[in-house]
N, CA, C and O of each residue as an XYZ file, in Angstrom:
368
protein
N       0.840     -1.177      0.000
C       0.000      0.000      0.000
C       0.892      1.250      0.000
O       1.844      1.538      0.725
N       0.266      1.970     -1.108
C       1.220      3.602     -0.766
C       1.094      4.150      0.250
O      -0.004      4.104      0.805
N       2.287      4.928      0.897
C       2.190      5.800      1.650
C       1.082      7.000      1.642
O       0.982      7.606      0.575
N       0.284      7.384      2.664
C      -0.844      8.393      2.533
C      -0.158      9.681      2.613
O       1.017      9.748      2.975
N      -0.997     10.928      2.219
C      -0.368     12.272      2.042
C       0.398     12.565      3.417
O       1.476     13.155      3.346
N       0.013     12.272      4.368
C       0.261     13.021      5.910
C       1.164     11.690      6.226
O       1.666     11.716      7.350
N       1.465     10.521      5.429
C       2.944      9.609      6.080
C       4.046     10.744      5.568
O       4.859     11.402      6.218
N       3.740     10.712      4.091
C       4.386     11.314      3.003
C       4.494     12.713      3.613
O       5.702     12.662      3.386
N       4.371     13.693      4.075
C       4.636     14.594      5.097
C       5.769     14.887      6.009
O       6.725     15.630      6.232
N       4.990     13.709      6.457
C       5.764     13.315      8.026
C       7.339     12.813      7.373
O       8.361     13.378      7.763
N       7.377     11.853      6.491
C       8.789     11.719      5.966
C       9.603     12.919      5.833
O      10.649     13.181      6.428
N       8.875     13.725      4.826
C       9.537     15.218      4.695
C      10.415     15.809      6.087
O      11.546     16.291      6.152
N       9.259     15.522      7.283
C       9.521     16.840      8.521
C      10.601     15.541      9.101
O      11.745     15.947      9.308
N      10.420     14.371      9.322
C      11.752     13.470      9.622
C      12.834     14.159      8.928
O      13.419     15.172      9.310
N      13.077     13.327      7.607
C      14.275     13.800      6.780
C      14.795     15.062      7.201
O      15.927     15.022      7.681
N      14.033     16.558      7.108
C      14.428     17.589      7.575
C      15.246     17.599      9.081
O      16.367     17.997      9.397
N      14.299     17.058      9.737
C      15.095     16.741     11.444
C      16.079     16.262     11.213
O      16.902     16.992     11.765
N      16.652     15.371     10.675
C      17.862     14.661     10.672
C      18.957     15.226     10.331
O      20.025     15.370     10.925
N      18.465     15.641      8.958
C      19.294     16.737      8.568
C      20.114     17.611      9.090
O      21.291     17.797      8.779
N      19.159     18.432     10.306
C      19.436     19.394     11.054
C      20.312     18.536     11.922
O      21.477     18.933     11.892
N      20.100     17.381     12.763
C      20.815     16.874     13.472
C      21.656     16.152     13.039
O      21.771     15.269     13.890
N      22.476     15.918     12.072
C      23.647     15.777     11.675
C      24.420     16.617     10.944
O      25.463     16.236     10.413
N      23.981     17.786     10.863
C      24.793     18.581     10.348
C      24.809     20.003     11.425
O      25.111     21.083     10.918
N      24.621     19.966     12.258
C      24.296     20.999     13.613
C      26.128     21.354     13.707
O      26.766     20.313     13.863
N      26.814     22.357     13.649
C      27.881     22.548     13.853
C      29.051     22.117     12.524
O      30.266     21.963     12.646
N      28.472     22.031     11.656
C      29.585     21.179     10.619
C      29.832     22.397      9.480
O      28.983     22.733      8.654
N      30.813     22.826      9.576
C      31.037     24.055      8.704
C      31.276     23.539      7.263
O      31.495     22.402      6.845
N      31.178     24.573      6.721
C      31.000     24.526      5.034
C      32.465     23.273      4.370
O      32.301     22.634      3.331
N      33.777     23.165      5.220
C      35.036     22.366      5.096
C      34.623     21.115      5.830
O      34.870     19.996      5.380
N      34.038     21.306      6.880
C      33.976     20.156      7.653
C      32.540     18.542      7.019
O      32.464     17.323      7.179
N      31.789     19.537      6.373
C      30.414     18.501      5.630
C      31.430     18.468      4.497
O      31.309     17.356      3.984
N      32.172     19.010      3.998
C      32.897     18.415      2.322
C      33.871     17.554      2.311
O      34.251     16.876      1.357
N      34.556     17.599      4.107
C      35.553     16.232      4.074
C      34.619     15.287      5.221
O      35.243     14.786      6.156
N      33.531     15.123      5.152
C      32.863     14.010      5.698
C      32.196     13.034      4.821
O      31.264     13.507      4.170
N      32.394     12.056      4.686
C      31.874     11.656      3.581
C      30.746     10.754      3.990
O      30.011     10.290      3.118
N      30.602     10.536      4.982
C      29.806      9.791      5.829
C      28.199     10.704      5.969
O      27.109     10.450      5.457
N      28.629     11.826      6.881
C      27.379     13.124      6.502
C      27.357     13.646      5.498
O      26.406     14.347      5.150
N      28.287     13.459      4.855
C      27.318     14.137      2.939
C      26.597     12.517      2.681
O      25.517     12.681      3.249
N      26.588     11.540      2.327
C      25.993     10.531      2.006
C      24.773     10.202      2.577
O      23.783      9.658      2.088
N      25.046     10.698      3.894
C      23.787     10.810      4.925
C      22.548     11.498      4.110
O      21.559     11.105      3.492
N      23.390     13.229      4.588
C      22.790     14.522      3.810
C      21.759     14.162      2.020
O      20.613     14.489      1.713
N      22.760     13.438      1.270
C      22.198     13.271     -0.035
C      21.261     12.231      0.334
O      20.157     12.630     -0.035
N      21.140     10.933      0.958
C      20.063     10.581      0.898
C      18.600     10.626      1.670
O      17.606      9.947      1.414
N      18.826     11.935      2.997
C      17.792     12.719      3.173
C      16.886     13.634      2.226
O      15.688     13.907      2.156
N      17.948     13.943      1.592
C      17.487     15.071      0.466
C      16.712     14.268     -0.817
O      15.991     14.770     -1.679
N      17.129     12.779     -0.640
C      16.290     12.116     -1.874
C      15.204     12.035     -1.373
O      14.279     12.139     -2.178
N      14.870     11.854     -0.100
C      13.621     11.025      0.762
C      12.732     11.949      0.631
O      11.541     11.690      0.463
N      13.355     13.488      0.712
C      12.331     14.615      0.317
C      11.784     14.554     -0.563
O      10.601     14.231     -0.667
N      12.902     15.002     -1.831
C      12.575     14.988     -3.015
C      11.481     13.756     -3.533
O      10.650     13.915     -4.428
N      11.669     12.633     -2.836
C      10.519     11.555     -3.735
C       9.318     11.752     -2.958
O       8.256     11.544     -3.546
N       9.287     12.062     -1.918
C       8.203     12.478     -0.873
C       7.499     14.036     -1.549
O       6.311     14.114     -1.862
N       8.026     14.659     -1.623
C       7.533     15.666     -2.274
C       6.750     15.763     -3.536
O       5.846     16.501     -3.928
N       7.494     14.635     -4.096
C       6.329     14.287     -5.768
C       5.260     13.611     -5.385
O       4.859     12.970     -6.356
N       4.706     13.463     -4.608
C       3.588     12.652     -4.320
C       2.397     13.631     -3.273
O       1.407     13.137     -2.732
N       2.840     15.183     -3.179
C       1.738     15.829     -2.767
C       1.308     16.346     -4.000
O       1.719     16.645     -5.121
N      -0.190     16.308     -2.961
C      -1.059     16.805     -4.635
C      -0.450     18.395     -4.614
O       0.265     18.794     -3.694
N      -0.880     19.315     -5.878
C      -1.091     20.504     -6.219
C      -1.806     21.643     -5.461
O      -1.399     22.802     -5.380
N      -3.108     21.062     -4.836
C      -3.834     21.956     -4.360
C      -3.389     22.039     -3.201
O      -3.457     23.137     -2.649
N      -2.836     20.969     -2.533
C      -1.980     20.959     -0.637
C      -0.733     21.816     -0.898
O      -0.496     22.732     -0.111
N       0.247     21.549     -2.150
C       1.028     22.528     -2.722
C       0.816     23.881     -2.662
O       1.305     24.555     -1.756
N       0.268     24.259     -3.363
C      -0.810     25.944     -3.262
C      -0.705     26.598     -1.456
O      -0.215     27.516     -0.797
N      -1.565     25.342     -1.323
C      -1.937     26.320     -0.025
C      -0.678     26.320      1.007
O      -0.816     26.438      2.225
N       0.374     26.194      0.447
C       2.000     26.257      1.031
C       2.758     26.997      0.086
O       3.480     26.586     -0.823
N       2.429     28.367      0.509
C       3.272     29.104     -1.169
C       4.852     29.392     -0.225
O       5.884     29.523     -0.882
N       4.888     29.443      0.792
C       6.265     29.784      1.255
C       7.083     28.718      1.365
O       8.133     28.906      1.980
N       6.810     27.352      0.804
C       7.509     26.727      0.484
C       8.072     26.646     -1.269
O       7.217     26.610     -2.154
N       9.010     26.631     -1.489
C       9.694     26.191     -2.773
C       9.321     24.890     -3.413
O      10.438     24.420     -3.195
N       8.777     24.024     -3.946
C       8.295     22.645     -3.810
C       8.985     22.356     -4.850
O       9.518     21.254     -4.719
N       9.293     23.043     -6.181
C      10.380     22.976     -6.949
C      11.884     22.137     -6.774
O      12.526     21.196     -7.238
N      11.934     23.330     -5.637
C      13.305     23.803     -5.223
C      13.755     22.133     -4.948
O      14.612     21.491     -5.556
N      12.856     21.677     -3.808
C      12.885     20.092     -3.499
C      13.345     18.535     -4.331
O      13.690     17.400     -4.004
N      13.205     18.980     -5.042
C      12.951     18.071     -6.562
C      14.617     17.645     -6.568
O      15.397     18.503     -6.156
N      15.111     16.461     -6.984
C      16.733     16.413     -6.592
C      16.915     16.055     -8.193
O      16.497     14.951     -8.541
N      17.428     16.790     -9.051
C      17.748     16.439    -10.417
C      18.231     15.609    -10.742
O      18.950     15.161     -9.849
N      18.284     14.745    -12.125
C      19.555     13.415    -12.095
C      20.939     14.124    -11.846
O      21.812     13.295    -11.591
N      21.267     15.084    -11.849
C      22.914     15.413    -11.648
C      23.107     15.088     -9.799
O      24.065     14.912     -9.047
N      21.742     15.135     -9.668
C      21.857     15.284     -8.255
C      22.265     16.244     -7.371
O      22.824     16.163     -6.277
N      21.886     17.180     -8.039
C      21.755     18.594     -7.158
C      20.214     18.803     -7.120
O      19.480     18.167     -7.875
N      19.745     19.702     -6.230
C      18.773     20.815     -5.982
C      18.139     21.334     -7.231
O      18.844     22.183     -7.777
N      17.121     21.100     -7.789
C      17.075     21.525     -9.156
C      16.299     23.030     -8.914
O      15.546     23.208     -7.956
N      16.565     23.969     -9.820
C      16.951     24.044    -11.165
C      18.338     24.054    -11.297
O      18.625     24.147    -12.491
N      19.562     23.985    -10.401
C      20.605     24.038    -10.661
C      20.770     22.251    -11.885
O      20.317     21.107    -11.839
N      21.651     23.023    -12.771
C      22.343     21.751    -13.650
C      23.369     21.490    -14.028
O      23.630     20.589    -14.825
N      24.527     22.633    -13.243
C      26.062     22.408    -13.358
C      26.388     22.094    -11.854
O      25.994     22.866    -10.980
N      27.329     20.611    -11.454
C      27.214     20.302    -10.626
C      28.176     21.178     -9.518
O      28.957     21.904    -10.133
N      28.306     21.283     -8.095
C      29.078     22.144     -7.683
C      29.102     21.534     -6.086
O      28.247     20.827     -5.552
N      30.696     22.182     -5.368
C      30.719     21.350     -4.414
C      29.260     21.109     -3.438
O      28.966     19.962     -3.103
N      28.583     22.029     -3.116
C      27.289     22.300     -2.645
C      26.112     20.767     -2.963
O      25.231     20.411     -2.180
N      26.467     20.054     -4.386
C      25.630     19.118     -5.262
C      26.934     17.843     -3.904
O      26.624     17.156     -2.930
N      28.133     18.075     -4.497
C      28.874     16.765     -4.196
C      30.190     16.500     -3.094
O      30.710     15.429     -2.778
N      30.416     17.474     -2.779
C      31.384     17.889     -2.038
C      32.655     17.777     -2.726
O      32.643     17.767     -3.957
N      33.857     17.682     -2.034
C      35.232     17.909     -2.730
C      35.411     16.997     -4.067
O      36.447     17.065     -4.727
């Protein structure tokens, strides 16, 4: 059975938490020679991104201060609309 809109949510606000709690203190040098929390990091950011394609449009809408775009993880595997990859996409 698929996940319902409000699991699919809740994944989002997880992933985000985690996020935050593994990267709490890790400066811009310190997440690019970790390779452990960037791998982490990238596959939080997928859990979004596939979680995110599965809200409808109109729950979309009524969240305009979110970016829902922005979420979307491109095949380069950055943040899309970016499409030239950069340490930010992969680290060192």
């Amino acid at each position: 059975m698929q996940p319902t809109i409000a699991e699919r949510l809740e994944h989002i606000a997880t992933a985000i938490r985690n996020i935050r709690k593994i990267t709490t203190g890790q400066t811009r040098e310190s997440f690019a020679g970790d390779l452990i929390i960037r791998l982490a990091t990238e596959r939080l950011l997928e859990v979004i991104s596939e979680a995110s394609r599965h809200i409808p449009l109109e729950i979309k809408s009524k969240e305009s201060s979110i970016n829902w775009r922005r979420l979307l993880i491109s095949e380069t595997g950055c943040a899309m609309p970016t499409k030239t990859p950069t340490l930010a996409c992969y680290g060192p």
